[in-house]
C-alpha positions as CSV (number, residue, x, y, z in Angstrom):
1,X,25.4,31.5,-9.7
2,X,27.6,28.4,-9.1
3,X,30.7,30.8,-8.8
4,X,28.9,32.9,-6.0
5,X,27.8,29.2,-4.1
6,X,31.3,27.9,-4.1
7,X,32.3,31.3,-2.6
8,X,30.1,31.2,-0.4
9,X,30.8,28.0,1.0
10,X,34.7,28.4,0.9
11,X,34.8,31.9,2.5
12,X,31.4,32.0,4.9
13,X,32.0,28.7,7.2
14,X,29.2,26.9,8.7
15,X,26.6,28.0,6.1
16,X,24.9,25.3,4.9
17,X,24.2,24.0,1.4
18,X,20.7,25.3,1.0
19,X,22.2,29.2,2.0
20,X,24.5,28.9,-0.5
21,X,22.7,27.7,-3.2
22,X,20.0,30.7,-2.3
23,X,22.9,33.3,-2.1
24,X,24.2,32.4,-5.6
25,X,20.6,32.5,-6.9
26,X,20.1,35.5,-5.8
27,X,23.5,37.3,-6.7
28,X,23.2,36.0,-10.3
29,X,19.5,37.3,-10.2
30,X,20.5,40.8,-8.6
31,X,23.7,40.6,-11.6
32,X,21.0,40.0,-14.3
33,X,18.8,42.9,-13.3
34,X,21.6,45.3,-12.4
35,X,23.1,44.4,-16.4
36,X,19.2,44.7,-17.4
37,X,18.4,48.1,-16.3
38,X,22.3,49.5,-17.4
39,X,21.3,48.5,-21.2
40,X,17.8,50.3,-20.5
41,X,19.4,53.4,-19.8
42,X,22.2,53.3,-22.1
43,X,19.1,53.1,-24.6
44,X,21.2,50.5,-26.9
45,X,17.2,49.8,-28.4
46,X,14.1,50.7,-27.9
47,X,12.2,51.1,-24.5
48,X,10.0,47.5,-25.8
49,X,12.4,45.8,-27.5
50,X,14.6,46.3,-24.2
51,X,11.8,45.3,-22.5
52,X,11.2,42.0,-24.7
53,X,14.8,41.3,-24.4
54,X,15.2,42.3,-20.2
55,X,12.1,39.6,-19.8
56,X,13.9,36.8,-22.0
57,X,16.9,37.1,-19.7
58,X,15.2,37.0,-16.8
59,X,12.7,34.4,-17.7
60,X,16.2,32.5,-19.7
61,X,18.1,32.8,-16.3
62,X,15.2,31.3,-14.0
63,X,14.9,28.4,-16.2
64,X,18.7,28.0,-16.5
65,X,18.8,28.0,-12.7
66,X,16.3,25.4,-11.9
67,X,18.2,23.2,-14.3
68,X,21.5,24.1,-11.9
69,X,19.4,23.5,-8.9
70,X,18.1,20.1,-10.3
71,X,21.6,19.1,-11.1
72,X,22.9,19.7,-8.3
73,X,20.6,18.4,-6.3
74,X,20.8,15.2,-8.6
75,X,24.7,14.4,-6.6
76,X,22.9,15.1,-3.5
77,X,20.3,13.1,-3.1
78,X,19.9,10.2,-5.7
79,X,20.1,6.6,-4.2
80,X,21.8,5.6,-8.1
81,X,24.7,8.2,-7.7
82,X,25.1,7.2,-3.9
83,X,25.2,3.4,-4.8
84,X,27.6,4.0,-7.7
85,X,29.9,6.0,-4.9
86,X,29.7,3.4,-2.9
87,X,31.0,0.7,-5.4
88,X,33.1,2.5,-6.6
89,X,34.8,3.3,-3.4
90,X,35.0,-0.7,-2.4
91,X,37.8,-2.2,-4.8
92,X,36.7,-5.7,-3.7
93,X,32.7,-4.8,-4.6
94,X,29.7,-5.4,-2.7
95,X,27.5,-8.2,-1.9
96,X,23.6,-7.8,-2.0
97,X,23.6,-8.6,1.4
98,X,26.1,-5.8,1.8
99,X,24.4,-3.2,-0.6
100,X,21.1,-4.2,1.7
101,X,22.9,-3.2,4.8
102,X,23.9,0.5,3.1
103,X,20.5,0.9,2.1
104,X,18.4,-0.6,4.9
105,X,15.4,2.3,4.2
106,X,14.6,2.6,8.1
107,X,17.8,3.8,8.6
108,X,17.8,6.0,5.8
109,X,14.0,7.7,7.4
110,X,15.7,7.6,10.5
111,X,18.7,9.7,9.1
112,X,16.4,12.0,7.3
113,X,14.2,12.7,10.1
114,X,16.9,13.6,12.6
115,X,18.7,15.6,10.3
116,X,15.4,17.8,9.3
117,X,14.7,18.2,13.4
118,X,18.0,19.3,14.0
119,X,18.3,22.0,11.4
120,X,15.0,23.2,12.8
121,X,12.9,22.5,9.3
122,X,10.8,19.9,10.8
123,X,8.9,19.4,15.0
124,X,8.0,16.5,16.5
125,X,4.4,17.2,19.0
126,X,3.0,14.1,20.7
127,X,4.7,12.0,18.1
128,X,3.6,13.3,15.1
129,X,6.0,15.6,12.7
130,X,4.6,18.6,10.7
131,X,6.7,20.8,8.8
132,X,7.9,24.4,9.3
133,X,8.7,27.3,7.2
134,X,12.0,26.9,6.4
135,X,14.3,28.2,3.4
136,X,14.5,24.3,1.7
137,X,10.9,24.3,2.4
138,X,10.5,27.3,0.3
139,X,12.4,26.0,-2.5
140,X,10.6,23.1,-2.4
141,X,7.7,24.9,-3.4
142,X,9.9,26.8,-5.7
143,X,10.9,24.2,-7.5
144,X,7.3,22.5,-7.8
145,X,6.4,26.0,-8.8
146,X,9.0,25.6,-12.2
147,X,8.5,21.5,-12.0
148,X,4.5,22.2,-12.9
149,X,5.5,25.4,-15.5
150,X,8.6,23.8,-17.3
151,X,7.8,19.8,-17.1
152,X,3.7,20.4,-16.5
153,X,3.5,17.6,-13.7
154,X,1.3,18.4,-10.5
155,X,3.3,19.6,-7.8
156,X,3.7,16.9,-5.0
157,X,3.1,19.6,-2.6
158,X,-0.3,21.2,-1.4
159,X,-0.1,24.7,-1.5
160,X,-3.2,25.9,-0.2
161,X,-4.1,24.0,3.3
162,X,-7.9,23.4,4.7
């Protein structure tokens, strides 16, 4: 999976993160099945124990990838690893004041915001947002789907809307 998303990224230019990371998932997927179904039919064991053994993989490479996807997502978007970057990067260290300044959290919305309106995953009508479908709003729920099945915490998201 992570070999297919660096491909991606280094030989596709301008697809985004969220692409890649989908295209690997599904590649290693599509591998996992196509390896699946040549073991069924080379009849290495019987028709249930290949089945047992096809539905461990799967199941063994689903978990596996939302433990890649959580990783990964951990350099992306936690405020710790972006603080340590940024100390790390300034030799003479930062104030509070100076830390406060990085992290002043209106900007950070304000970032956020723009950036989901202009890759088209959020609108703004009359001054309100609401969400579209998009493919990082899809695994969103994907990954509140495993979240709530691997951790058992409530998803943070409302899948069924009144």
């Amino acid at each position: 999976m992570s070999s297919i998303q660096l491909l991606t990224i280094w030989y596709f230019k301008g697809i985004t993160y969220y692409k890649s990371l989908i295209t690997g998932l599904f590649c290693g997927f599509i591998f996992i099945l196509f390896f699946e179904f040549y073991f069924l039919i080379m009849k290495y064991y019987s028709l249930s124990d290949s089945i047992a053994l096809s539905l461990v993989t799967i199941v063994s490479y689903l978990c596996l990838s939302f433990c890649y996807l959580c990783f990964i997502q951990l350099g992306v978007s936690a405020l710790r690893i972006r603080l340590l970057q940024e100390l790390y990067n300034s030799p003479n260290g930062l104030t509070m004041d100076e830390i406060l300044g990085l992290y002043n959290s209106k900007h950070i919305i304000d970032y956020r915001v723009k950036r989901l309106i202009n890759n088209g995953q959020i609108i703004i009508k009359r001054d309100r947002y609401y969400v579209k479908m998009s493919i990082t709003l899809i695994m969103a729920m994907i990954l509140e789907v495993c979240r709530f099945i691997i951790l058992g915490k409530k998803s943070r998201i409302k899948f069924i809307r009144k």
